[in-house]
N, C-alpha and C positions, 0 to 999 in steps of 0.2 A: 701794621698788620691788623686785619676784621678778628674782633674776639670771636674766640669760637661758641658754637651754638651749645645754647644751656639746656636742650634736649636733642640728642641723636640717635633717630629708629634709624636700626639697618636691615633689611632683609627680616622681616618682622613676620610669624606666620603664627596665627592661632587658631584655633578648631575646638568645637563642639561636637563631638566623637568623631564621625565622621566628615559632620558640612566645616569647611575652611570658612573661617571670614574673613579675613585677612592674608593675604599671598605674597610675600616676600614684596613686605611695605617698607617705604623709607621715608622717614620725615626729618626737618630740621626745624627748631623753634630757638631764633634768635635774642640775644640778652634785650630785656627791654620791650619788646614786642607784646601785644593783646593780640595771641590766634585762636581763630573763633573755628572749633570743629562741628562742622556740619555732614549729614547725608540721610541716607532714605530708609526708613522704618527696617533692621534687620542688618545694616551693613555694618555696626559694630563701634559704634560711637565711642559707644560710655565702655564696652568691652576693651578700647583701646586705651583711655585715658584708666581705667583699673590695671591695664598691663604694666604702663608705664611707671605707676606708682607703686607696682609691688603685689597690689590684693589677685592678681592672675600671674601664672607662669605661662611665658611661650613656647611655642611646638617647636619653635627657632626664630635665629634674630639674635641682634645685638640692642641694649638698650643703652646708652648713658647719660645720665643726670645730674647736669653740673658739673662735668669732666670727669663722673667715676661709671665703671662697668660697673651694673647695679649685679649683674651676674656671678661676678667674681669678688663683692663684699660679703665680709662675717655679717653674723646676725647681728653684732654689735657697732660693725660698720654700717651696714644699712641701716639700723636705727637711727646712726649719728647725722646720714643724709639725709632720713626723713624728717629729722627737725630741720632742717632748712625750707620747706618747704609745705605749706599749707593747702589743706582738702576743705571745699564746701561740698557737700552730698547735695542731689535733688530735693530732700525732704528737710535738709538742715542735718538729721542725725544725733540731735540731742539727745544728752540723758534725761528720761522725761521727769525723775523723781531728784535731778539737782535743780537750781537755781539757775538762772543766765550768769553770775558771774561763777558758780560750782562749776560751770560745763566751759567757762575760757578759762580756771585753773587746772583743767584737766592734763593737757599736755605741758603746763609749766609741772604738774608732779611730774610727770614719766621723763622731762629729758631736762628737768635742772635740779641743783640743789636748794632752789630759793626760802628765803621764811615765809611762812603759811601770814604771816603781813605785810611781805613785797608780791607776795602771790597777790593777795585781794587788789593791792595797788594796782599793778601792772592790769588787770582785769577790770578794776574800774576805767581806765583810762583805754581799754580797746573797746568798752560800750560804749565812751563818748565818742573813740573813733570811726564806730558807722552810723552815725549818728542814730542812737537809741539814747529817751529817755533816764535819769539816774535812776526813777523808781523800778524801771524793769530788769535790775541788776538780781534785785532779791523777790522776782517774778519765777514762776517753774515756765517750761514751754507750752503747757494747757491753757496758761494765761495770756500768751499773745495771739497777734494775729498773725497768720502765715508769713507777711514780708518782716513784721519784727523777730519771728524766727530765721527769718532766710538771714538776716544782720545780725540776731543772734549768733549764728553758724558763721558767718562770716568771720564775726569778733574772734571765736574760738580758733579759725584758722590761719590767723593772722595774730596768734597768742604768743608769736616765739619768732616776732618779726621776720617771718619767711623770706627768702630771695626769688623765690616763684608759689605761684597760688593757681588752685585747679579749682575749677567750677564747674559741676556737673548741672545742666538747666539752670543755670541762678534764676531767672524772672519768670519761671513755669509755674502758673498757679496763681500768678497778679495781675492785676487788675492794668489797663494803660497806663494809667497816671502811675502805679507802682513801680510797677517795670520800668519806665523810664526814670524816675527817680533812683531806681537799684543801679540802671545803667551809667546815672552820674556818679553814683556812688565808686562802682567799680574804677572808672576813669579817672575821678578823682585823686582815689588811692593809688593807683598805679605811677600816676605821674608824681603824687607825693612821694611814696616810698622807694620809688623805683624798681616796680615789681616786674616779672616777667609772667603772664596771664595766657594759660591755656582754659580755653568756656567748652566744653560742649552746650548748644544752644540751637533751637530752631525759629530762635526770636528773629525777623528780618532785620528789627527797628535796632535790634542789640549791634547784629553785623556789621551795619551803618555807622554806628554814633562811636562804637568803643574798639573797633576790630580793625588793625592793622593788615593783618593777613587774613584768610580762608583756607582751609585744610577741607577740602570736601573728600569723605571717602566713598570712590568711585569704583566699581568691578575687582572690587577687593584689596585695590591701592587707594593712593593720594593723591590729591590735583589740587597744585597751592598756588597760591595766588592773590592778586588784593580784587575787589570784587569790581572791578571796572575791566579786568585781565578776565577773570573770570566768566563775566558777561557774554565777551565775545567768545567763547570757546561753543563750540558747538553741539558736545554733546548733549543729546534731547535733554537729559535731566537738567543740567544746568542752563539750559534756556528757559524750561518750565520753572525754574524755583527761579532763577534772579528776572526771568524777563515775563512771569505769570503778574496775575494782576495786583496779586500782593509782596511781591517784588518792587515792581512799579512806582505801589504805592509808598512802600518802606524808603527807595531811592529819593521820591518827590518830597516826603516828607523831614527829608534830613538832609536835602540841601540846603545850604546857606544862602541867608534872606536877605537881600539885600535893601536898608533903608531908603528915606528919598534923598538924604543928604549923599548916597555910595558907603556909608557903612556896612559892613557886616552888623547883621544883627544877630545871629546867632553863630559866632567862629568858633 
C-alpha cells in the first residue's frame, strides 16, 4: 500500500472579506517529495502555505498534516504537530537582538525539556548543518549577509529535526551564484534527512534543479504536476511562465551535460 500523503487540502476556501482566493482547493504533497508552489502576483501563494501551517483560519476545508485534522487538535495538540515540522519565512524571521545559535534554541525552549548545554550543542551542530561558518554562531543577524540569514533561518527550522520543512521564497534576494548554492543546499538536506519540502518560489532555476512536483495556483485552484506535464498544458499562464524566455532559459540551463567520454557531468 502508497503511504499516505503527509499533506491533505480538501475543499480548501479562503477569503479576504469579500475577494475569495482560493475556491474549494484540493492538494496532495506526497512523503519525500520537494513541491515547489508557484502562481501569479495575488493568487495566494504564501496565503496558502500560512493556512496550512496554522498562522490563517479557513472559510472552509479540511486540512491534514501528517495524518492529523489540524482542525480538530487542542492547542496542545497542535503545538505537539507543529514541532515536527519546520518554517523558513521570506526574510529569515529572526530575532534581531539574539545570536544565530539564541534564535536555533528558540524552539528547542518552547517544545523540549533539554539543558541550556544540549540546547547550545544541538544548535551548534544545525549551523554546521547549513553550512555556516562556527564564528557566526555568536553573530546577531545585523551581522550577516542576507543568504547567511536565509541558513541562519534555515538552521532554526530544522532545530527539532522536522519531518517536513516550509520555505516561503528561500532564494528571493540572492544573488545567482547564492541561490543556486541555497538550491544545493535545500537538495542536499532533503535527500539526507529525509524531509518532505513544500517552497513557495518564483525561482525557475529552484523548480528545475530541486522540485519534484509543481503546484501552480491557477483560478483559485491547483494544477499539479512535474514540469514537463506542466509545460504541455495549455493554459495561457502556464505556457507564458514555463515556455517564456526565462523558462526556456532555466529548462536549458539545468539539463544534464553530457561529457565527451557520455558521462553525465552534472546528474
Amino acid at each position: 500500500m502508497p503511504a499516505p500523503p503527509v499533506i491533505r487540502v480538501q475543499g480548501l476556501v479562503t477569503r479576504f472579506g469579500r475577494q475569495v482566493i482560493h475556491d474549494h482547493l484540493d492538494l496532495e504533497v506526497q512523503p519525500g517529495e520537494v513541491m515547489g508552489l508557484v502562481g501569479g502576483s495575488g493568487t495566494g501563494k504564501s496565503v496558502l502555505l500560512n493556512t496550512i501551517i496554522g498562522l490563517r483560519r479557513p472559510a472552509a476545508g479540511r486540512i491534514e498534516v501528517l495524518g492529523q485534522d489540524t482542525s480538530r487538535l487542542s492547542d496542545e495538540g497542535l503545538q505537539k504537530l507543529k514541532s515536527r515540522w519546520g518554517v523558513l519565512f521570506q526574510d529569515g524571521a529572526l530575532f534581531s537582538s539574539l545570536t544565530v545559535l539564541q534564535n536555533i534554541e528558540v524552539p528547542l525552549r518552547a517544545h523540549t525539556q533539554l539543558s541550556p548545554s544540549l540546547r547550545r550543542e544541538i544548535a551548534a551542530v544545525k549551523v554546521a548543518l547549513v553550512g555556516l561558518p562556527p564564528d557566526a554562531a555568536h553573530k546577531v543577524p545585523s551581522e550577516l549577509s542576507g543568504g547567511m540569514r536565509k541558513r541562519a533561518g534555515l538552521a532554526r527550522a530544522l532545530a527539532l529535526d522536522p519531518d517536513l520543512l516550509f520555505l516561503d521564497e528561500p532564494t528571493a534576494g540572492l544573488d545567482p551564484i547564492g541561490a543556486a548554492a541555497f538550491d544545493r543546499l535545500i537538495g542536499d538536506l532533503q535527500r539526507t534527512l529525509g524531509l518532505t519540502v513544500v517552497m513557495v518560489t518564483h525561482d525557475l532555476d529552484s523548480l528545475h534543479s530541486i522540485c519534484d512536483r509543481i503546484a501552480v495556483l491557477l483560478d483559485r485552484k491547483v494544477k499539479v504536476g512535474t514540469i514537463a506535464e506542466l509545460s504541455r498544458d495549455p493554459h495561457p499562464w502556464l505556457q507564458a511562465y514555463f515556455g517564456g524566455p526565462r523558462g526556456r532559459a532555466a529548462a536549458v540551463s539545468n539539463e544534464p551535460h553530457t561529457s565527451r567520454d557520455g558521462a553525465l557531468a552534472n546528474p
